[in-house]
C-alpha positions as CSV (number, residue, x, y, z in Angstrom):
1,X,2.4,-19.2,10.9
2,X,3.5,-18.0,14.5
3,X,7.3,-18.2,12.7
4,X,6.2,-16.1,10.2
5,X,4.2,-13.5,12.9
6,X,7.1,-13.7,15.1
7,X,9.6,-12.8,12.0
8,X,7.7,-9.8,10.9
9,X,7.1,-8.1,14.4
10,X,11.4,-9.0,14.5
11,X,12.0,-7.0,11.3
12,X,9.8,-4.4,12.3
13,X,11.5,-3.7,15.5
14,X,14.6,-3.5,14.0
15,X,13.7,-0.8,11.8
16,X,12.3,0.7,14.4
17,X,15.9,1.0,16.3
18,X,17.5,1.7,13.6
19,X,14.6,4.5,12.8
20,X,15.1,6.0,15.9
21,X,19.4,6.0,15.7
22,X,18.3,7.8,12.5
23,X,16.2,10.4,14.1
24,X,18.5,11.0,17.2
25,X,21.5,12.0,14.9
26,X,19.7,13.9,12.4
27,X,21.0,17.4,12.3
28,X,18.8,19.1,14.6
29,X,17.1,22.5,14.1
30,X,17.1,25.5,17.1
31,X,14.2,23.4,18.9
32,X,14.8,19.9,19.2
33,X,12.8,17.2,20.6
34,X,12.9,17.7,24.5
35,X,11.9,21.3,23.5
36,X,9.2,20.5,21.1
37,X,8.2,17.2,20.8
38,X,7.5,14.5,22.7
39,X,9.9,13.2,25.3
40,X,12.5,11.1,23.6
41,X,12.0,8.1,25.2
42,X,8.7,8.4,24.9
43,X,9.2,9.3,20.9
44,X,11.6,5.6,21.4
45,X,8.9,3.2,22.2
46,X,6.5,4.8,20.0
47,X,8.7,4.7,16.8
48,X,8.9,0.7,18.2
49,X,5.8,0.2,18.7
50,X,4.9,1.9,15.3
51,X,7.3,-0.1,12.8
52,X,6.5,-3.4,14.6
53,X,2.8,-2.4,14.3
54,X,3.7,-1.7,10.5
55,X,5.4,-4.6,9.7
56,X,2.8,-6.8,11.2
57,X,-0.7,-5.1,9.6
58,X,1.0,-4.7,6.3
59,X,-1.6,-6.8,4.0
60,X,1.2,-9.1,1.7
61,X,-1.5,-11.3,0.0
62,X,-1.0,-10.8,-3.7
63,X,2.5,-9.0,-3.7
64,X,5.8,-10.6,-4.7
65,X,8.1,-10.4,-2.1
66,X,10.3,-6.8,-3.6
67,X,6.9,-5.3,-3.6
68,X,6.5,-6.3,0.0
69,X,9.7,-5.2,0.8
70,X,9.3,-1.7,-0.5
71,X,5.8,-1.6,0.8
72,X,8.0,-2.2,4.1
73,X,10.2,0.8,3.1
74,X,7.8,3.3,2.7
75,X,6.0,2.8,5.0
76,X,9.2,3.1,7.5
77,X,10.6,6.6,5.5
78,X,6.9,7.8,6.4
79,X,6.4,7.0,9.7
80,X,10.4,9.0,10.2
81,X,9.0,12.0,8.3
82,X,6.6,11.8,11.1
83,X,8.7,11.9,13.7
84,X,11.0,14.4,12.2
85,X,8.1,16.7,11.3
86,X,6.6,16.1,15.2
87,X,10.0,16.4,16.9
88,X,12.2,19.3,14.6
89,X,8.7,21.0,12.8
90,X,10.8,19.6,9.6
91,X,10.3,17.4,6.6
92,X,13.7,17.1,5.1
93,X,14.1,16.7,1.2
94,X,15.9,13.5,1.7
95,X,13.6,11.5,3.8
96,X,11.2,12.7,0.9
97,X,13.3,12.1,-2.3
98,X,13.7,8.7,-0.6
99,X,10.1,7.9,0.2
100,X,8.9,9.3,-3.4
101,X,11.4,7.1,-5.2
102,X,10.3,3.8,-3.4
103,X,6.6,4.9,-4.2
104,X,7.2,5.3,-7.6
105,X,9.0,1.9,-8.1
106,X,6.5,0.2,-6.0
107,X,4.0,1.6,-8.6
108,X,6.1,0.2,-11.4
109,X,6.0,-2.8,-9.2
110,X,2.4,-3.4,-9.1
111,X,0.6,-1.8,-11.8
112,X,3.5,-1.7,-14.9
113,X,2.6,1.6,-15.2
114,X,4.2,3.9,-13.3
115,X,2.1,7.0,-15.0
116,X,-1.1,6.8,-12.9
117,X,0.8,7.2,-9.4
118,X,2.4,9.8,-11.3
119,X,-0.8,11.6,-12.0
120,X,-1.9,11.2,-8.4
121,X,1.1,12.9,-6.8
122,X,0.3,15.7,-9.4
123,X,-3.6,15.8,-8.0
124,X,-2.7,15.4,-4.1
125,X,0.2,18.1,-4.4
126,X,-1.4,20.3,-6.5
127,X,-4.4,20.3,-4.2
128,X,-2.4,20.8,-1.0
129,X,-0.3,23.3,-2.8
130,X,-3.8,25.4,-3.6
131,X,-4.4,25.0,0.3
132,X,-0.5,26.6,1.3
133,X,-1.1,29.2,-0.8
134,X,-3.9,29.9,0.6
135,X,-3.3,29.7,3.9
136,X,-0.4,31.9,3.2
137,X,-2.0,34.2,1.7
138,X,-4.6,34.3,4.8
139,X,-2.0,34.4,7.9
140,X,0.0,37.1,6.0
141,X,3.3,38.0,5.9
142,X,3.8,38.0,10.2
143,X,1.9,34.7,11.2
144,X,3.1,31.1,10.6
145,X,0.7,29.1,7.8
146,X,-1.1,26.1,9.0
147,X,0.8,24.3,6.3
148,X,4.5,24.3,5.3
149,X,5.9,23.4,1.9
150,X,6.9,20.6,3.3
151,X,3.5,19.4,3.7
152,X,3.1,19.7,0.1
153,X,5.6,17.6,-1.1
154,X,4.9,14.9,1.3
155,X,1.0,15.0,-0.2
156,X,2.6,15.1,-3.9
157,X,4.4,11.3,-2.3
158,X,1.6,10.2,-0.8
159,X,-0.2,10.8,-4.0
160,X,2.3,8.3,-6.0
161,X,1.9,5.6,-3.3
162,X,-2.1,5.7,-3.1
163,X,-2.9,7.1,-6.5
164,X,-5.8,9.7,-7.0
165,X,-8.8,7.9,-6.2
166,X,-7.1,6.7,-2.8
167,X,-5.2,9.8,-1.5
168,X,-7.9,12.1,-2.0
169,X,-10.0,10.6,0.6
170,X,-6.7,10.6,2.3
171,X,-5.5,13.6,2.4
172,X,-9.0,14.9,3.3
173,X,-9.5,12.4,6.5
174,X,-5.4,13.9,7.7
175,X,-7.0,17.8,7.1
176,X,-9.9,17.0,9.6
177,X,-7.8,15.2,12.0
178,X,-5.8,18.1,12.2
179,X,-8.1,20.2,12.8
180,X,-10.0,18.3,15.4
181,X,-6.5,18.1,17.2
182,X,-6.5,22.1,16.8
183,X,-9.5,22.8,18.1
184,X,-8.7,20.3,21.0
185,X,-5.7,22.0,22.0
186,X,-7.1,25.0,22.2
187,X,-10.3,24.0,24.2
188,X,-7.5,22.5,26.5
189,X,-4.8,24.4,26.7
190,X,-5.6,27.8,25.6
191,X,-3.7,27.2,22.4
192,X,-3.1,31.0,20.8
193,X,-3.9,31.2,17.4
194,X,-0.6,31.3,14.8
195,X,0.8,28.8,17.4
196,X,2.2,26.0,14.5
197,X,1.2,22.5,14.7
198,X,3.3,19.8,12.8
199,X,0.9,19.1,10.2
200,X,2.9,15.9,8.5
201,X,1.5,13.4,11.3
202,X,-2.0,14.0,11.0
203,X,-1.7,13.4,7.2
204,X,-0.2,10.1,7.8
205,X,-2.8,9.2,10.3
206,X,-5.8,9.7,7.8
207,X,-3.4,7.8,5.1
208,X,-2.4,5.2,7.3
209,X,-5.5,2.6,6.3
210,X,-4.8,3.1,2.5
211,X,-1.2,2.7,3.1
212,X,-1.4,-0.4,4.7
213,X,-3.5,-2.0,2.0
């Protein structure tokens, strides 16, 4: 059993280097991380902490062993598109083609029937994409949207990973926790509204105990 523990928390340090070699050469936009996000080696021992954390509270009772693997996968492409969104205020296409097609085949995976996580990305993005518009549509043409597209597509993934009864509730908890950290900021720092928050890590957050299941 402690073999097994001690492999696990292994693998999920390694992906977290190799997570973080990933994020430290990704093309960077005008801000990077020193400017924006967290210090980077800071950002480092998170992203460890994270996959090793991952790897370790991942429930495998019940899955073959490719399930688990992809499981693994996801899980990893999500907790970049974290980072990436935290650090460079970016969710690359990619990262999220990547994540969506390792949802969809751990779907196939698990249920046979890849259909129904096909339906729930449809719900979940068509419900955060009602939100960006929205919000767009409220900040008008000279303020930044709570939301970016971005955000949309990663609920439209997290949608085919939890299914529509799952990333409902999801999506809703990430909405509150970002706004909780909103009104924090501001209470704190005298954060100005139109001031944009990464929205993508807050969303993960609240997904984070249907992910792991």
């Amino acid at each position: 059993m402690r073999d097994v523990i001690a492999l696990r928390l292994l693998a999920g340090v390694a992906a977290g280097v190799l997570l973080n070699a990933v994020a430290d050469h990704w093309p960077q936009r005008r801000w990077g991380a020193a400017a924006r996000g967290m210090p980077q080696p800071l950002r480092k021992v998170f992203v460890l902490l994270a996959a090793g954390g991952a790897a370790l509270g991942l429930q495998q009772a019940g899955q073959p062993l490719a399930a688990h693997l992809l499981h693994l996968a996801l899980l990893f492409c999500l907790l970049l598109a974290g980072v990436m969104d935290w650090e460079q205020r970016l969710l690359p296409d990619p990262l999220l083609l990547l994540a969506a097609g390792i949802a969809l085949l751990l779907a196939a995976l698990r249920a046979g029937d890849p259909m129904a996580a096909v339906l729930g990305a449809g719900v979940a993005g068509g419900c955060m994409l009602a939100a960006y518009a929205g919000g767009r549509s409220y900040a008008g043409a000279h303020a930044p949207p709570a939301l970016g597209f971005g955000d949309v597509k990663l609920a439209a993934v997290l949608g085919l990973a939890l299914g529509v009864q799952s990333a409902l509730p999801a999506l809703l908890a990430g909405v509150l926790l970002a706004g909780a950290a909103a009104l924090l900021l501001r209470v704190v720092r005298g954060q100005q509204r139109g001031v944009f928050m990464p929205y993508a890590p807050w969303l993960l957050l609240g997904a984070l105990p249907a992910l792991l299941r």
